[in-house]
C-alpha positions in Angstrom: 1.3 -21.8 -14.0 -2.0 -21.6 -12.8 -3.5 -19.1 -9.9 -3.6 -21.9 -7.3 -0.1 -22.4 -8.1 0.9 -19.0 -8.2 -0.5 -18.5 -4.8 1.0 -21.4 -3.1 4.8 -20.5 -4.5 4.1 -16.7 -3.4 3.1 -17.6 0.3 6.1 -20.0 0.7 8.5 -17.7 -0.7 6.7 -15.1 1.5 7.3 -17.5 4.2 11.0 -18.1 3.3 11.5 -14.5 3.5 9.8 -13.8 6.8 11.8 -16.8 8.2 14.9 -15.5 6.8 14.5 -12.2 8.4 13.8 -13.7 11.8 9.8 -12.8 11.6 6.8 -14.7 11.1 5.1 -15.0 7.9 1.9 -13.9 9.4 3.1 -10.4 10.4 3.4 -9.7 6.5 -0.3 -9.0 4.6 -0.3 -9.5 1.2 -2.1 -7.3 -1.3 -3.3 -8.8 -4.3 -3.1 -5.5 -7.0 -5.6 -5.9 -9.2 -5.1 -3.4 -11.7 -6.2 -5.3 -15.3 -7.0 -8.3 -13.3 -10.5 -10.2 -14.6 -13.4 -10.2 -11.6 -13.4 -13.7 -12.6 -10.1 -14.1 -11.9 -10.6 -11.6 -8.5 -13.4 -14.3 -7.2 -11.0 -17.3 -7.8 -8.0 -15.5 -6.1 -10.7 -14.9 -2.6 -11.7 -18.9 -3.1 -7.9 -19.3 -2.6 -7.5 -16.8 0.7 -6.9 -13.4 -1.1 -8.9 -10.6 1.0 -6.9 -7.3 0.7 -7.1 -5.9 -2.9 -5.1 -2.8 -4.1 -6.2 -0.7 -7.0 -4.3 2.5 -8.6 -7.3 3.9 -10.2 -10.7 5.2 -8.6 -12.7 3.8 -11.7 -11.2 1.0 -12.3 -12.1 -0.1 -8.5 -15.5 0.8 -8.6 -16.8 -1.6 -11.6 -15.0 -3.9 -9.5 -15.9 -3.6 -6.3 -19.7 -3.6 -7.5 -19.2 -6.7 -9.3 -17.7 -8.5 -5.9 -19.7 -6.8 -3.5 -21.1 -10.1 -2.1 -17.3 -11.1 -1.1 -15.9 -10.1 2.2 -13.1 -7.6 0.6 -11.1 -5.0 1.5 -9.7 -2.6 -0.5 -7.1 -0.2 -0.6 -5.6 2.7 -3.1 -2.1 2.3 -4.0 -2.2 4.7 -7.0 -2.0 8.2 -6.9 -5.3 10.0 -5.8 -6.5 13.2 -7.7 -7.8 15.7 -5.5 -10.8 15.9 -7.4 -11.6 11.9 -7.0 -11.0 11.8 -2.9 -14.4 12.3 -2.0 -15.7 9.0 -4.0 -12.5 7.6 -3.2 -13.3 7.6 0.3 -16.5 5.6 0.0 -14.7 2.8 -2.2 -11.5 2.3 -0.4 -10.9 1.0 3.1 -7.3 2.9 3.1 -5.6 5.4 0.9 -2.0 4.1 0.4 -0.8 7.0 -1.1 -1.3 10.2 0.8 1.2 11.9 -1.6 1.0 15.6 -0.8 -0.6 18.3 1.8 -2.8 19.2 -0.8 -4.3 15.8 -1.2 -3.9 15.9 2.6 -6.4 19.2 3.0 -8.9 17.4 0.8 -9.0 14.2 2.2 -9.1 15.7 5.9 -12.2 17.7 4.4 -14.1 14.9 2.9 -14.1 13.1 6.4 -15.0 15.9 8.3 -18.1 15.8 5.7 -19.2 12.4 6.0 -18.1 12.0 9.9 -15.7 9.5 9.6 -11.7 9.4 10.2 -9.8 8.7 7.0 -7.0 6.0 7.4 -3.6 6.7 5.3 -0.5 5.5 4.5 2.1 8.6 3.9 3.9 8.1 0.6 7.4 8.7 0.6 9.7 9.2 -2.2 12.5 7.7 -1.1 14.9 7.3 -4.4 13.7 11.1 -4.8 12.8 9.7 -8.0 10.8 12.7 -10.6 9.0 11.0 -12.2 7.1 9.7 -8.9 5.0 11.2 -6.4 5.0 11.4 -2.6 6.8 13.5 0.0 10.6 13.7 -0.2 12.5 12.3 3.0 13.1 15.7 4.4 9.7 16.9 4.1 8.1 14.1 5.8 8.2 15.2 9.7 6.5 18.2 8.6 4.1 16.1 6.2 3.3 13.9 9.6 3.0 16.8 11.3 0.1 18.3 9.4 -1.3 14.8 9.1 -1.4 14.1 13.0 -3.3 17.6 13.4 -5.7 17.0 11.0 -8.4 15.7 13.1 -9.9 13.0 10.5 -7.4 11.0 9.2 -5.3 8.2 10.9 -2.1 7.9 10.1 -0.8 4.3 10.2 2.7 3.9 8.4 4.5 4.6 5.5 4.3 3.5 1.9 7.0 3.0 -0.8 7.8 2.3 -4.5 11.1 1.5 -5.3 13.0 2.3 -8.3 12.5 -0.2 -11.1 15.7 -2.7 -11.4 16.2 -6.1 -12.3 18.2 -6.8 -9.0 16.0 -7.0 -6.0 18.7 -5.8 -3.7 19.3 -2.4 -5.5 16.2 -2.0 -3.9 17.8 -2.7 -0.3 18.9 0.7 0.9 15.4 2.1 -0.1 13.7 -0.4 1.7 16.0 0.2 4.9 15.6 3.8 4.5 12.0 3.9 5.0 12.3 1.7 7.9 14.8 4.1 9.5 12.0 7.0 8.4 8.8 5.0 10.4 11.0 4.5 13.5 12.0 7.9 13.5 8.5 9.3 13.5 7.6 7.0 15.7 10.1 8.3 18.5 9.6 12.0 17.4 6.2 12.6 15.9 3.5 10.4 18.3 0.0 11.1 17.0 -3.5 11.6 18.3 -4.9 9.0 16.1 -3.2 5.7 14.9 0.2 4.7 14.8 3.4 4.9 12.9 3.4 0.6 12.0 2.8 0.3 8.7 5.5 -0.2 6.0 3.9 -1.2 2.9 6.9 -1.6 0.1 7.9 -4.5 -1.9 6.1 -6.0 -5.1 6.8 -8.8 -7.2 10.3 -8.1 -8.0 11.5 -7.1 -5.0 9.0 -8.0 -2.3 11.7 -10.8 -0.7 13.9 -7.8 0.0 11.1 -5.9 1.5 10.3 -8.3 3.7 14.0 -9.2 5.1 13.6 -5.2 5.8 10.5 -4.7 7.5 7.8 -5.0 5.3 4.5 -5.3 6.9 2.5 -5.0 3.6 4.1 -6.2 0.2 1.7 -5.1 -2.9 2.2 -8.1 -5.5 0.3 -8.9 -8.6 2.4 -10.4 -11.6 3.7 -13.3 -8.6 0.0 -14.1 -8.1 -2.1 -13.6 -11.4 1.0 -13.4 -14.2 1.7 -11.4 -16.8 -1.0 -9.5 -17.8 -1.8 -6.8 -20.6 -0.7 -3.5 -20.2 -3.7 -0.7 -19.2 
């Protein structure tokens, strides 16, 4: 299939979903994840209406974003962030996805006091407790939010997930519900100075139906727009 036709089946099954879950299709942004996409390729998915790109890696984004810098993009980091990348993260990314830890939460809180501008995040949440991922376990994450509502420059504005890897989309169900359940909570218990607890990002391209039926505000999809692509 080609790109055009990738993108019109992703936005009505998109729309399907939303309709399916009582919502509107417009309450759910898509993120085109880029990560071994072409800039070629990039440009053709903006002619077609794709605005929000998501990269996992600093470098990677930056010969990118260079190349496209005539487009009106925005970008965000869905990959995990190394302490020692956050300050050139900061002037690539319009959001960090992936505020895993309070470590990466100290630096990041210090880079924007040093350039004089508030950060915004998404707290990552490991919520199959999987080891082989990052972010904060369920039961660390009031005090995670905690630490991230005092930290006078970022702006928390949801949570952000990545389900386990399973050829049935509604395996990933519970997970998706669970983070849900996680957002509202904060939201009734742990009220911030800056931002708001809205945000779910969660759902890709082999689940992101599920996601949406659950709350999704954000799905992250790449393989249901561009196709298979090789391996980085």
């Amino acid at each position: 299939m080609t790109l055009k036709e990738n993108a019109r089946l992703l936005r009505k099954r998109v729309a399907a979903a939303a309709q399916r879950a009582g919502r509107q299709s417009e309450d759910v942004r898509v993120i085109a994840v880029t990560k071994t996409v072409p800039v070629e390729t990039l440009r053709a998915a903006h002619a077609l209406g794709f605005t929000i790109f998501g990269e996992n890696r600093v470098q990677e984004a930056e010969e990118k974003i260079a190349a496209l810098r005539e487009l009106d993009l925005r970008w965000e980091l869905i990959g995990h962030l190394q302490t020692n990348k956050a300050a050139r993260a900061l002037q690539l990314f319009n959001r960090i996805q992936s505020l895993d830890s309070l470590r990466l939460t100290e630096t990041l809180n210090a880079r924007g006091r040093e350039n004089s501008w508030v950060v915004p995040v998404l707290l990552e949440v490991n919520v199959a407790g999987e080891p082989s991922k990052t972010g904060f376990a369920p039961e660390e994450l009031r005090e995670a939010a905690r630490v991230v509502a005092d930290c006078g420059w970022l702006r928390a504005e949801g949570l952000m997930t990545v389900a386990p890897l399973t050829t049935d989309p509604e395996a990933a169900r519970p997970h998706f519900r669970r983070l849900r359940e996680l957002r509202d909570e904060l939201a009734e218990q742990a009220p911030l100075a800056q931002g708001e607890w809205r945000e779910l990002s969660m759902g890709m391209t082999d689940d992101f139906e599920v996601a949406i039926e659950e709350g999704a505000t954000i799905i992250r999809v790449g393989r249901a727009l561009f196709g298979e692509r090789p391996l980085a």
